[in-house]
N, CA, C and O atoms as a CHARMM CRD file, in Angstrom:
* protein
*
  320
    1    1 UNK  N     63.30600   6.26100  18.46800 PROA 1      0.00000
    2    1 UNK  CA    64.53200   7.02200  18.47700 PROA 1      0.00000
    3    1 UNK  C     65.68300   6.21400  19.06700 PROA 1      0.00000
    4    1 UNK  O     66.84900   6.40800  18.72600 PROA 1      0.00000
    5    2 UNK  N     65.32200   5.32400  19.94100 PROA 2      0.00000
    6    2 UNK  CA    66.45300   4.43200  21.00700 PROA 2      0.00000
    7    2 UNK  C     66.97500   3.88700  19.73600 PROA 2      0.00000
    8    2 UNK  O     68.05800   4.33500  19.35800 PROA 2      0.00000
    9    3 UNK  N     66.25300   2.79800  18.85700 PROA 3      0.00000
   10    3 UNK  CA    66.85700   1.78500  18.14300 PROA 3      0.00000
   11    3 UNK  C     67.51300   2.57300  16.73000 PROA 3      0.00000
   12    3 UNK  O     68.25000   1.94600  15.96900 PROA 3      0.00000
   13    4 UNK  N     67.15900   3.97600  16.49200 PROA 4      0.00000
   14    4 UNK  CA    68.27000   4.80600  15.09900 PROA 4      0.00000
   15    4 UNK  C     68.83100   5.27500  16.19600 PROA 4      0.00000
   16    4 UNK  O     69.98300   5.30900  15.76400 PROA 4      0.00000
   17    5 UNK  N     68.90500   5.60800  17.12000 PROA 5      0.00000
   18    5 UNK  CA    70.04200   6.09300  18.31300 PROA 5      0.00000
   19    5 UNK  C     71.49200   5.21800  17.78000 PROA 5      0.00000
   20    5 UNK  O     72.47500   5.59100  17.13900 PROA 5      0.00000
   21    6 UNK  N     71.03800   3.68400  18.47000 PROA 6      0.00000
   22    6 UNK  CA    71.58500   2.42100  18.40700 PROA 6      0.00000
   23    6 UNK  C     72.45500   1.93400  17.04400 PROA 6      0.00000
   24    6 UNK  O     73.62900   1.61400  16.86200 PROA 6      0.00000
   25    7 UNK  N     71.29400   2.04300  16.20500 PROA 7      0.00000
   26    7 UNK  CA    72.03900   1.93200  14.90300 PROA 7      0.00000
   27    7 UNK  C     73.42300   2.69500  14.30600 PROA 7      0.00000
   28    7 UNK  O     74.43500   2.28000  13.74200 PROA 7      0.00000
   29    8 UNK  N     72.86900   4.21900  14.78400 PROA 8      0.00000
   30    8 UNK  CA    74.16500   5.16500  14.34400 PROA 8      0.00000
   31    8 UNK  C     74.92000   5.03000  14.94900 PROA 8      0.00000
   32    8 UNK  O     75.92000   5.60000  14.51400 PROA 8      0.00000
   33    9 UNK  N     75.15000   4.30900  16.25600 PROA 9      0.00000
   34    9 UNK  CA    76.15100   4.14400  17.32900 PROA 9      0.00000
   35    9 UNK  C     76.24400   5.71600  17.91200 PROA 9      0.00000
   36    9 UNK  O     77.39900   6.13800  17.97800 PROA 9      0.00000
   37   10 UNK  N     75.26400   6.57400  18.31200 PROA 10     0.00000
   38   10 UNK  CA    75.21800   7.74200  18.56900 PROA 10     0.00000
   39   10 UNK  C     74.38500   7.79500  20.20800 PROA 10     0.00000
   40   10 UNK  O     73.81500   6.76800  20.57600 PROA 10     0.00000
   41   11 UNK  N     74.37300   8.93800  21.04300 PROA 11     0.00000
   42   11 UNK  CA    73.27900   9.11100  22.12800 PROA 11     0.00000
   43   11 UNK  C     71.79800   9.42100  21.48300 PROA 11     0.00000
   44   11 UNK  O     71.53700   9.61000  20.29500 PROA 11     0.00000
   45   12 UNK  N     71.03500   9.41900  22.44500 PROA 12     0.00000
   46   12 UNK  CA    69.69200   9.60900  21.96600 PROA 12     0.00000
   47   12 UNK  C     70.03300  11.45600  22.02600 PROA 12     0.00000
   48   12 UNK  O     69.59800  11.95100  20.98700 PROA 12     0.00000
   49   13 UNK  N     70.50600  12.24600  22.70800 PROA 13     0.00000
   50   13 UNK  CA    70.53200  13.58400  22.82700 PROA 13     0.00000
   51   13 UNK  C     71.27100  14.19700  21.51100 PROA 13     0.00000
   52   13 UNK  O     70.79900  15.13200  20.86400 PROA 13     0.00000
   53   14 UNK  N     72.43300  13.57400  21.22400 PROA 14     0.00000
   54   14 UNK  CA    72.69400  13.69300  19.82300 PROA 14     0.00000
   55   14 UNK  C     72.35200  13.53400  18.73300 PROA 14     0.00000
   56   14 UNK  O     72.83800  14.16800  17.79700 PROA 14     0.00000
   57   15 UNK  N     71.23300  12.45400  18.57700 PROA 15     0.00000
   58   15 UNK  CA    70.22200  11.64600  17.62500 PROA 15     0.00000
   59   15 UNK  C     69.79700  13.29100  17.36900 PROA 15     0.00000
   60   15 UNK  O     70.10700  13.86000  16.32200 PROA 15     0.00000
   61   16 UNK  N     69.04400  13.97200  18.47000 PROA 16     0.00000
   62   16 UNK  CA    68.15500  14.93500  18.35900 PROA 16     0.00000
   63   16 UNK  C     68.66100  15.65600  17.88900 PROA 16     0.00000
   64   16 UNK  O     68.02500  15.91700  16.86800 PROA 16     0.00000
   65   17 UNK  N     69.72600  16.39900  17.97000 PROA 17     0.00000
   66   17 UNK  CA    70.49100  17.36700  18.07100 PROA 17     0.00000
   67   17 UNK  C     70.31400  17.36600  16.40400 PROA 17     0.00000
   68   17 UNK  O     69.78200  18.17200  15.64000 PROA 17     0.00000
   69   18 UNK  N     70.96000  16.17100  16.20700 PROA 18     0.00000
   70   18 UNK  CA    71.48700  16.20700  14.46600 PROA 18     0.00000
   71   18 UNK  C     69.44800  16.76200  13.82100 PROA 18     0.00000
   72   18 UNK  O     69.25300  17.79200  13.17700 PROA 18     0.00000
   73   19 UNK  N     68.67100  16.10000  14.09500 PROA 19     0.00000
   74   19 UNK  CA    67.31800  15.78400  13.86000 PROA 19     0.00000
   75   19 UNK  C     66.85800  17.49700  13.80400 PROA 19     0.00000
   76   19 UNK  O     65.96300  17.86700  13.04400 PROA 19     0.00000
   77   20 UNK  N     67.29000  18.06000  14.33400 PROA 20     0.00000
   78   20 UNK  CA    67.11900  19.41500  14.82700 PROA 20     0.00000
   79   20 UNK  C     67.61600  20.40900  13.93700 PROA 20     0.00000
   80   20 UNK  O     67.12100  21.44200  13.48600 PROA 20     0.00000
   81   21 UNK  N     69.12600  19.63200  13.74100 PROA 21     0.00000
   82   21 UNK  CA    69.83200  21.09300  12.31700 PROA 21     0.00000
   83   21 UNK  C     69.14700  20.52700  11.59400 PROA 21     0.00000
   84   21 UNK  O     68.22400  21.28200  11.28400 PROA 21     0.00000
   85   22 UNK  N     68.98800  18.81700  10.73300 PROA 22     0.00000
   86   22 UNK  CA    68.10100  18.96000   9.71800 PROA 22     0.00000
   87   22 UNK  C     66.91700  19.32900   9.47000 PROA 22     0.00000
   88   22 UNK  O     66.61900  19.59500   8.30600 PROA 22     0.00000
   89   23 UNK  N     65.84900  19.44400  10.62400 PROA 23     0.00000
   90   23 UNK  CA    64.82400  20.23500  10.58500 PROA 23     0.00000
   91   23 UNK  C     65.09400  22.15700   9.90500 PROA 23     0.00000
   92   23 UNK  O     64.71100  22.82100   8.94100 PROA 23     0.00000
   93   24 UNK  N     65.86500  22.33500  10.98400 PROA 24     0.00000
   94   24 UNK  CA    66.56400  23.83300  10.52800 PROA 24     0.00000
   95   24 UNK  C     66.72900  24.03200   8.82700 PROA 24     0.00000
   96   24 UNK  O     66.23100  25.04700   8.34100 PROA 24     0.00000
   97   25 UNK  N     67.35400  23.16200   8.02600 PROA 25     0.00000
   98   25 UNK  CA    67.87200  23.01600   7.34200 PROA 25     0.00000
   99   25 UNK  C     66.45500  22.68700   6.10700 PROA 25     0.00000
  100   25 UNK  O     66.60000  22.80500   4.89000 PROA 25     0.00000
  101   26 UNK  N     65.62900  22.42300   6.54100 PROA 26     0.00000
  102   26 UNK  CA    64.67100  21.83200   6.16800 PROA 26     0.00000
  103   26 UNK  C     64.69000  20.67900   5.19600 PROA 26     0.00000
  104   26 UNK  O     63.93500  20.73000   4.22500 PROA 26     0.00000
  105   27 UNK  N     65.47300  19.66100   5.36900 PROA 27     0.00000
  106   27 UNK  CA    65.43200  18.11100   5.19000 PROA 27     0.00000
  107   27 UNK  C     64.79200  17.30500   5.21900 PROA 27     0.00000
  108   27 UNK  O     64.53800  16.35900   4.47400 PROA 27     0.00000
  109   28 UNK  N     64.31600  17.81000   6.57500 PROA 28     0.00000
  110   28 UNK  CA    63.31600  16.74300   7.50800 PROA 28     0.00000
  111   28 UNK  C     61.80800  18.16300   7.92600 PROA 28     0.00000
  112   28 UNK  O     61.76200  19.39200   7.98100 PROA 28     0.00000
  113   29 UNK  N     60.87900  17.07000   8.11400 PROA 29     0.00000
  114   29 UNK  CA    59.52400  17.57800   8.81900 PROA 29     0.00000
  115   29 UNK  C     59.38300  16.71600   9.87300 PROA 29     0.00000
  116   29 UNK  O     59.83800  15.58300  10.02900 PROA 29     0.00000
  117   30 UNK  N     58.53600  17.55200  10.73800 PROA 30     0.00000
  118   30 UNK  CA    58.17000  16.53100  11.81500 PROA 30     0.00000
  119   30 UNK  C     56.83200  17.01600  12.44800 PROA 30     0.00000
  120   30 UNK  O     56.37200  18.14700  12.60600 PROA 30     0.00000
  121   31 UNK  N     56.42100  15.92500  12.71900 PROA 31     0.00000
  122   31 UNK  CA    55.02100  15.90700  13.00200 PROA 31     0.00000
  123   31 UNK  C     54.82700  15.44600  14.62600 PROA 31     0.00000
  124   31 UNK  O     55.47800  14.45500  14.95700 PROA 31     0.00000
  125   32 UNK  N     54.06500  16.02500  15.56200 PROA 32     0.00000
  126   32 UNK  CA    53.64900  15.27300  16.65700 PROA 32     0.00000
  127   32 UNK  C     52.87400  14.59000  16.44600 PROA 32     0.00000
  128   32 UNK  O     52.36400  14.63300  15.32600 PROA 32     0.00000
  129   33 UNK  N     52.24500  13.29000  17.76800 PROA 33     0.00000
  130   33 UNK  CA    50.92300  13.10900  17.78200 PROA 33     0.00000
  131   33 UNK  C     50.87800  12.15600  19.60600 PROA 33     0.00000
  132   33 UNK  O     51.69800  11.72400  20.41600 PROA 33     0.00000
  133   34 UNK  N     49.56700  12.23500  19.47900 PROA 34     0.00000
  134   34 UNK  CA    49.90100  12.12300  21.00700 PROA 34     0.00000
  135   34 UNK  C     49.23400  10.34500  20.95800 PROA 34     0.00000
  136   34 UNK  O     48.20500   9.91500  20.43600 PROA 34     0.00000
  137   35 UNK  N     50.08100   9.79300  21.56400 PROA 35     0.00000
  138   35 UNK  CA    49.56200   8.37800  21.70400 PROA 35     0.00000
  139   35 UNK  C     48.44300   7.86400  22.91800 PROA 35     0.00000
  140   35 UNK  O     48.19800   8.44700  23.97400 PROA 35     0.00000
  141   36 UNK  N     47.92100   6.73200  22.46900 PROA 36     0.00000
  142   36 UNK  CA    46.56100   6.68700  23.46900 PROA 36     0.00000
  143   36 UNK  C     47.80300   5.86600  25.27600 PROA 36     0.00000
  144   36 UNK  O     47.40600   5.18700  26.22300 PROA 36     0.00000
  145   37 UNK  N     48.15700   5.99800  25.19800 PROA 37     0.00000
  146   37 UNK  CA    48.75200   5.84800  26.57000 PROA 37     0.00000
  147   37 UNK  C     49.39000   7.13600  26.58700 PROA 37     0.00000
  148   37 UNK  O     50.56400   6.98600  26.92400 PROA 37     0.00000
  149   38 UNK  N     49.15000   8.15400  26.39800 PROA 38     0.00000
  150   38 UNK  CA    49.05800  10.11100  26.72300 PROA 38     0.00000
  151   38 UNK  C     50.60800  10.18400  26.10000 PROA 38     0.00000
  152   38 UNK  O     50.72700  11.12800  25.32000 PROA 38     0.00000
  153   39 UNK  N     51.47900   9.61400  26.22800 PROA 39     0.00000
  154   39 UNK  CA    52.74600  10.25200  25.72200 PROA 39     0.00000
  155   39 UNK  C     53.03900  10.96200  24.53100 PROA 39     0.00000
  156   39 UNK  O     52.27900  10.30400  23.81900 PROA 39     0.00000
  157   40 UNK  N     53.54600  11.79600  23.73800 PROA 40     0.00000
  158   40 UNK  CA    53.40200  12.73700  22.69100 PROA 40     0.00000
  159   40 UNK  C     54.57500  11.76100  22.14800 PROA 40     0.00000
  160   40 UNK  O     55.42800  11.26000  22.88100 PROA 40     0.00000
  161   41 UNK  N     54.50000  11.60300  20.98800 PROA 41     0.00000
  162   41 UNK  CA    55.30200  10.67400  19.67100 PROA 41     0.00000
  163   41 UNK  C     55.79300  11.76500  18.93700 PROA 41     0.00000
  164   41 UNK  O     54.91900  12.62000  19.08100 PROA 41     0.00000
  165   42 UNK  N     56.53800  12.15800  18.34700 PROA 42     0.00000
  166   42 UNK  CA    57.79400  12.85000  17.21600 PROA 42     0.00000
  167   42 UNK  C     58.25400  12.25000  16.36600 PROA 42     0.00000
  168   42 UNK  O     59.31500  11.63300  16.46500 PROA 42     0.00000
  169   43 UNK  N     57.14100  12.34200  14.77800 PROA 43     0.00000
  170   43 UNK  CA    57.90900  11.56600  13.50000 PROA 43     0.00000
  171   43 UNK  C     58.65700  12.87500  12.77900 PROA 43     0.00000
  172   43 UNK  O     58.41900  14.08100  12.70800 PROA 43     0.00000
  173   44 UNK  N     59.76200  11.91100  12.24900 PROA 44     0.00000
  174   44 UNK  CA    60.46300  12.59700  11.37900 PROA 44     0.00000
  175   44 UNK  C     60.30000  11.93700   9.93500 PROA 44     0.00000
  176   44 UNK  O     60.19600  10.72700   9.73600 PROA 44     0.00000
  177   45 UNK  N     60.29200  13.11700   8.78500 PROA 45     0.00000
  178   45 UNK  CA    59.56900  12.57400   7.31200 PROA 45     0.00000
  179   45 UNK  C     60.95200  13.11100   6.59300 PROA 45     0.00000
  180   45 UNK  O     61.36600  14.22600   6.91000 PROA 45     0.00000
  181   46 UNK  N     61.41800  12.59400   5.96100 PROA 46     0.00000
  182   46 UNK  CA    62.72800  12.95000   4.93400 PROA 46     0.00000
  183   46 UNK  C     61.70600  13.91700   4.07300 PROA 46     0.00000
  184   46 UNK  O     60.54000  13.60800   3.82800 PROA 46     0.00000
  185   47 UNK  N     62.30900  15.07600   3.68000 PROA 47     0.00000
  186   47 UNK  CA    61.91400  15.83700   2.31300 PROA 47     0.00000
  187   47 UNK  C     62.48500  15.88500   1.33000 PROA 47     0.00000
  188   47 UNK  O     63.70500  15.81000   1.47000 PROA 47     0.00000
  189   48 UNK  N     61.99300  16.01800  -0.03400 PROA 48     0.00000
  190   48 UNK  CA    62.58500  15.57100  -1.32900 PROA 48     0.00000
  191   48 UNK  C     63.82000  17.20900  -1.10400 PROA 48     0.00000
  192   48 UNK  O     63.73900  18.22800  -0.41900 PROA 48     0.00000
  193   49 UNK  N     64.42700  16.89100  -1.69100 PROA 49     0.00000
  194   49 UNK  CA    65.77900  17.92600  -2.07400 PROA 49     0.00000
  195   49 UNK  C     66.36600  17.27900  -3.12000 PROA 49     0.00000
  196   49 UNK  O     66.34300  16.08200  -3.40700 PROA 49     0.00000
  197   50 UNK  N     67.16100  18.66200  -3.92900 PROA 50     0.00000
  198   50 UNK  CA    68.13600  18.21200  -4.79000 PROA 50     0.00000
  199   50 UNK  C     69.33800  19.31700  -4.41600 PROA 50     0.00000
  200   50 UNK  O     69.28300  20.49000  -4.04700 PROA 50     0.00000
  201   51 UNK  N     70.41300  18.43000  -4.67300 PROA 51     0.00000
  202   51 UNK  CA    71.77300  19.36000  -4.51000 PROA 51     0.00000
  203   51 UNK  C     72.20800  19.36200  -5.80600 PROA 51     0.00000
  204   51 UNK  O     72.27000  18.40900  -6.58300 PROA 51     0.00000
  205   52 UNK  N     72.56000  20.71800  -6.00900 PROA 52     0.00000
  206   52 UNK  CA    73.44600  20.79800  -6.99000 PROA 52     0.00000
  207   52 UNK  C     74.94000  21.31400  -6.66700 PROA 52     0.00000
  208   52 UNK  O     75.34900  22.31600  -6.08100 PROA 52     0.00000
  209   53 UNK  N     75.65100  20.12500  -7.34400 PROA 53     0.00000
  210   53 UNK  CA    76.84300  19.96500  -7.42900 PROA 53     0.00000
  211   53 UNK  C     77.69900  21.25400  -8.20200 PROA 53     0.00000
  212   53 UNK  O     77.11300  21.75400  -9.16200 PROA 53     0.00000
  213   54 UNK  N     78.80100  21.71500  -7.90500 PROA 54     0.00000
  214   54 UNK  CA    79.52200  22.71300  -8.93300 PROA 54     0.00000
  215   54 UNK  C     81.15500  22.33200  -8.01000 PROA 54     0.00000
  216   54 UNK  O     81.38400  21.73900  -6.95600 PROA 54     0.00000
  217   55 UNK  N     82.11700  23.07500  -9.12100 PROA 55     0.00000
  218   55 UNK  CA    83.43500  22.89600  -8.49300 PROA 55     0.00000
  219   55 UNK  C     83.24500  23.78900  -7.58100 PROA 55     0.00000
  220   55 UNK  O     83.13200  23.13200  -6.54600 PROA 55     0.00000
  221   56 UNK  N     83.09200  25.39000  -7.21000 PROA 56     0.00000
  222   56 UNK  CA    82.71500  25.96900  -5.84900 PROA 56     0.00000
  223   56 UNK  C     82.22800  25.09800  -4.43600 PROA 56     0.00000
  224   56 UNK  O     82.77200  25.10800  -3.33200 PROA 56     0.00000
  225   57 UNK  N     80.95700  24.31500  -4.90100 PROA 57     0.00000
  226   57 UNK  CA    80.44300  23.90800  -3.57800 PROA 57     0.00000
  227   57 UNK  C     81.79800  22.38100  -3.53100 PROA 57     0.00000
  228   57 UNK  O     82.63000  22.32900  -2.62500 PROA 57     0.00000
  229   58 UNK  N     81.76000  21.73900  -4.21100 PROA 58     0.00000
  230   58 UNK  CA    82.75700  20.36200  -3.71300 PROA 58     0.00000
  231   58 UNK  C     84.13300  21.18400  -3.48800 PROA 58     0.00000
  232   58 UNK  O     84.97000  20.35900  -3.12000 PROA 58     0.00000
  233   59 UNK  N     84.52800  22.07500  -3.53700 PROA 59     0.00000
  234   59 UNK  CA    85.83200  22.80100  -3.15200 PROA 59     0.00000
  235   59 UNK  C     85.70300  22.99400  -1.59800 PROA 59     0.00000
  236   59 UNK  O     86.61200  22.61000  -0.86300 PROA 59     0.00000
  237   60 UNK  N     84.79700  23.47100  -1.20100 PROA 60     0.00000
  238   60 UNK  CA    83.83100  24.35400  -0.24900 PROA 60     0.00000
  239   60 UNK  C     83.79500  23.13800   0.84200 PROA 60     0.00000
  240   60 UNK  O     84.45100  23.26300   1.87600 PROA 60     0.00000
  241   61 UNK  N     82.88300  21.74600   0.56200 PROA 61     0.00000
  242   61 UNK  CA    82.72900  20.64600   1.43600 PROA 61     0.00000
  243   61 UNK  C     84.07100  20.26600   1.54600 PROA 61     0.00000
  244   61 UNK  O     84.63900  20.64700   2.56900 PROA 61     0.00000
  245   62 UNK  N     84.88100  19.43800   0.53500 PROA 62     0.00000
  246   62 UNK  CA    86.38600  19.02500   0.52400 PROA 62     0.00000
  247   62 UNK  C     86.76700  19.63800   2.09300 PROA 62     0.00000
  248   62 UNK  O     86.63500  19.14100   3.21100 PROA 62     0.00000
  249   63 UNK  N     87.29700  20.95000   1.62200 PROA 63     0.00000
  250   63 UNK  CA    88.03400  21.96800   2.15700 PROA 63     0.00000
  251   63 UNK  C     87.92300  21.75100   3.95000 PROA 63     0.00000
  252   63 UNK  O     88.94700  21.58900   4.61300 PROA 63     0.00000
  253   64 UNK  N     86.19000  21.78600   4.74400 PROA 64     0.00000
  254   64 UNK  CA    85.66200  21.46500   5.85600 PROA 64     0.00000
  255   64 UNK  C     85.49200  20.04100   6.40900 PROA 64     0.00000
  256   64 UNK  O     85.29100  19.83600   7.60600 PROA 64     0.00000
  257   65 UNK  N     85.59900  18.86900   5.30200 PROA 65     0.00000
  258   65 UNK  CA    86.16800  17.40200   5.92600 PROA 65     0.00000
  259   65 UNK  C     87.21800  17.18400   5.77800 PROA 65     0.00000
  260   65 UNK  O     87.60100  16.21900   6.43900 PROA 65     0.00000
  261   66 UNK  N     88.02700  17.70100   5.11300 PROA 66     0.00000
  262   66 UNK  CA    89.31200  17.53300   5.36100 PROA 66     0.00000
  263   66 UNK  C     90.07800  17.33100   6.89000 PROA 66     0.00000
  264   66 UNK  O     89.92400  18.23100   7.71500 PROA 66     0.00000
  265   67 UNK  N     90.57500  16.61000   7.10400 PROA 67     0.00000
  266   67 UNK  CA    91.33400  15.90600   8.34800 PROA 67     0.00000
  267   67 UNK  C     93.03700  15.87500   8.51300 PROA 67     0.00000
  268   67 UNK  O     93.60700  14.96800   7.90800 PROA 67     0.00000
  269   68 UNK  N     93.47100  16.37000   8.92600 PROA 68     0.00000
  270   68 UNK  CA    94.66100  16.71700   8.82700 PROA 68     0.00000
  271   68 UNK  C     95.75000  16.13800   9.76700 PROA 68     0.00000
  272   68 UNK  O     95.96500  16.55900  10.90400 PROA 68     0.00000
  273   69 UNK  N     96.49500  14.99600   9.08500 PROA 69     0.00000
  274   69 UNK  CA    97.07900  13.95000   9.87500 PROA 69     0.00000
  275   69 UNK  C     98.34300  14.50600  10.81300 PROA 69     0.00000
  276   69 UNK  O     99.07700  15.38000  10.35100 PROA 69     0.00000
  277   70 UNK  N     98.52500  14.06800  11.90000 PROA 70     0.00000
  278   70 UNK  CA    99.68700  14.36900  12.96300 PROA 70     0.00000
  279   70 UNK  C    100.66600  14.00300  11.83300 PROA 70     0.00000
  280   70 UNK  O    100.05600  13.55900  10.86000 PROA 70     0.00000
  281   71 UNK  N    102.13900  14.06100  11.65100 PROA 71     0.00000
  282   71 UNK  CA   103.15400  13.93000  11.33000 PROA 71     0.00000
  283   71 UNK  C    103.85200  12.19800  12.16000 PROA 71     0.00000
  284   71 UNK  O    104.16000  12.23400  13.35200 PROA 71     0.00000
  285   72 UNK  N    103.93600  11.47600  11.72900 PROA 72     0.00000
  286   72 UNK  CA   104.10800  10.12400  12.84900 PROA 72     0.00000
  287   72 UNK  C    105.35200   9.38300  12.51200 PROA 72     0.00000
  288   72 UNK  O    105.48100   8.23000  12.10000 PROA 72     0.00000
  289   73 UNK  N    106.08700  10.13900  12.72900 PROA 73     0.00000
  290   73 UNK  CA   107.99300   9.93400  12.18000 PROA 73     0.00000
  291   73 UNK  C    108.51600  10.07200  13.05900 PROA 73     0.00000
  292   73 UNK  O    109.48100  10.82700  12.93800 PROA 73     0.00000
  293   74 UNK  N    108.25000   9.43100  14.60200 PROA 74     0.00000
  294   74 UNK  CA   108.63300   9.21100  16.01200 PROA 74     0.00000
  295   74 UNK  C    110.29600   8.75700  15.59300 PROA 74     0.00000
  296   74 UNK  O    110.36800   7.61200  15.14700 PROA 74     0.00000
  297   75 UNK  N    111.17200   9.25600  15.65200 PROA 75     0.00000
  298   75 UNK  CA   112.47400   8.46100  16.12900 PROA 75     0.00000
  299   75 UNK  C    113.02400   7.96500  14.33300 PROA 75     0.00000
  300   75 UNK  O    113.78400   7.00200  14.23000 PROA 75     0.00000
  301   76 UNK  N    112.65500   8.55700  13.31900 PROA 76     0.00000
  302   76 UNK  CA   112.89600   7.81600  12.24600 PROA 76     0.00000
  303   76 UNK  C    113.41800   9.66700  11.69600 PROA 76     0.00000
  304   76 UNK  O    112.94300  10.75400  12.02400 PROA 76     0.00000
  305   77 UNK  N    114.63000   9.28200  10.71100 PROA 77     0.00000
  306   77 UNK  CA   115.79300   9.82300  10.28600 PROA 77     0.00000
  307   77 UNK  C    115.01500   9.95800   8.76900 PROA 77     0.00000
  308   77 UNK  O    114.26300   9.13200   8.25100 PROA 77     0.00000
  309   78 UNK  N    115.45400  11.28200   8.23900 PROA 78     0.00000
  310   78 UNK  CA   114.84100  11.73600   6.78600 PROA 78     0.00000
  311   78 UNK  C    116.17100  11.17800   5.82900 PROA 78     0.00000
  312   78 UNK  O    117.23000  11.80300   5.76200 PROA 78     0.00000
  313   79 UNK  N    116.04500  10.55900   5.48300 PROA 79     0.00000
  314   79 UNK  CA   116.88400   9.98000   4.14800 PROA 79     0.00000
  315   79 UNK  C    117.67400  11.51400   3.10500 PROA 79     0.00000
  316   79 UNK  O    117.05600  12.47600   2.65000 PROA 79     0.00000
  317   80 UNK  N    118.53000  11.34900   3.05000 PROA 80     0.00000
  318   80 UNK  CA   119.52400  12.69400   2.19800 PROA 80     0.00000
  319   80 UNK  C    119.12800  12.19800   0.66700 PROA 80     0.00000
  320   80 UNK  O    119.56600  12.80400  -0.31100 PROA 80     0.00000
């Protein structure tokens, strides 16, 4: 988990977090198992999915990443 922590440039508590809605979501499975030096291990298995695309749902995503820029016309005059 440290080194996909690392990779995403993310915390390990957030790693989980995300690991957690996609479980919810059912994306992901996960399996325990307990390793011979006693510590309990947590794999995560991608699950097959398909999305289907429509103008509703890409309206829908669009709409929630959308980012909405400050205005940045500090000291600058609107042209007539």
């Amino acid at each position: 988990m440290s080194q996909l922590a690392r990779e995403l440039g993310i915390s390990r508590p957030l790693l989980y977090l995300h690991l957690q809605k996609l479980e919810e979501a059912e994306l992901v499975t996960s399996d325990m198992e307990i390793l011979e030096s006693g510590k309990a291990a947590k794999y995560y298995m991608l699950n097959s999915f398909q999305i289907e695309l429509n103008d509703q749902l890409v309206h829908k995503l669009a709409n929630s990443l959308s980012v909405k820029k400050k205005n940045d016309n500090k000291g600058e005059k609107e042209s007539d």
